[in-house]
N, C-alpha and C positions, 0 to 999 in steps of 0.2 A: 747648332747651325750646320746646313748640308752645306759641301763645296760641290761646285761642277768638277766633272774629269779632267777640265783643261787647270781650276786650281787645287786638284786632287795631285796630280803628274805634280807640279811647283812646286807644292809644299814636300813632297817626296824628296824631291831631290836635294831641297834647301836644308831640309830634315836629318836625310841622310847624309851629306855633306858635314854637319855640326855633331852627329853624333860621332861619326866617323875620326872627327878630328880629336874628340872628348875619350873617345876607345884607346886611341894610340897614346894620348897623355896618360890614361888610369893603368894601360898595361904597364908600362914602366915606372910604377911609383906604387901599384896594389900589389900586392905577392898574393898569385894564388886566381888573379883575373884574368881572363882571357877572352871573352868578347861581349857585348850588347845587343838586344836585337831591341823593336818598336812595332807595336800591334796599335791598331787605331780602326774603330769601323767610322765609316766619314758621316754617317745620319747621326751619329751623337759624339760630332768632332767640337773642340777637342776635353771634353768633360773623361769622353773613350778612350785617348790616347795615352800609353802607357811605356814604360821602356824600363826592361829586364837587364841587369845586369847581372852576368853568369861569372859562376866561378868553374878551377878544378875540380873542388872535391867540396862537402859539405863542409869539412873541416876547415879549409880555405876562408868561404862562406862563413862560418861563423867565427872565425877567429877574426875577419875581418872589420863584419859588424861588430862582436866585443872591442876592438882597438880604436873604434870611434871613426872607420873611413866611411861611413853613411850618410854623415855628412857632407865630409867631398865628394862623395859618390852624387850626389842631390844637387849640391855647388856645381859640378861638374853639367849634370843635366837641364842644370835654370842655363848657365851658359849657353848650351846646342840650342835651347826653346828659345831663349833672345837672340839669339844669332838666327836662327828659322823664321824668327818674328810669332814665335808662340806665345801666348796670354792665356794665362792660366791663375786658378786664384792661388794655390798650394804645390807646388814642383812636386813635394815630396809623397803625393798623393797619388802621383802617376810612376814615381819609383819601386820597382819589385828586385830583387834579389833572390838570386836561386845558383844552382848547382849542375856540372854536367854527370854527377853521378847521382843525383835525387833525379833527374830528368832520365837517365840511363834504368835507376830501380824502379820507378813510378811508372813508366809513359816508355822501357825499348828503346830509350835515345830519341824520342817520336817527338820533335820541338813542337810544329805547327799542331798539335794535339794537348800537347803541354801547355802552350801557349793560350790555346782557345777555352781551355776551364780556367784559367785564370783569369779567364773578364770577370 
């Protein structure tokens, strides 16, 4: 489903409002998290839309997912999509997880680059 720019802007904002809220709850309760971002192309919204939660360091990273918080991590993300009024069939589908020192070794610290091979 394409949105127009006028409901491309809305969802944006509503979007980024919900995740935004969900970032500052996981920073203080993930050891090792430090921000989220959300890539979406809108000609194949929202099957395309995705959202990365980063860590410190890899180590971070996985010891997080070994501790079982990919679930709240995912819990966390169904929240910001019901709050955005996202409908999706699988939350966890659109959850990626990654590192600012595998983004730093791989990709230069180069997110939007990082970001775009990961569609």
């Amino acid at each position: 489903m394409s949105l127009s720019n006028r409901h491309q802007a809305q969802f944006e904002r509503r979007l980024i409002k919900s995740l935004t809220d969900v970032c500052e709850t996981a920073k203080g309760q993930i050891p090792g998290f430090v921000w989220l971002t959300h890539a979406v192309n809108y000609e194949a919204f929202p099957v395309s839309l995705k959202v990365v939660w980063v860590f410190d360091t890899q180590v971070s990273k996985d010891f997080a997912l070994a501790d079982g918080e990919a679930g709240y991590m995912v819990e966390l993300t169904t929240r910001a999509f019901e709050d955005a009024g996202i409908k999706v069939r699988k939350v966890a589908d659109h959850v990626y997880f990654d590192s600012e020192e595998e983004c730093q070794r791989a990709n230069g610290g180069n997110w939007p680059k990082r970001l775009a091979h990961k569609r």
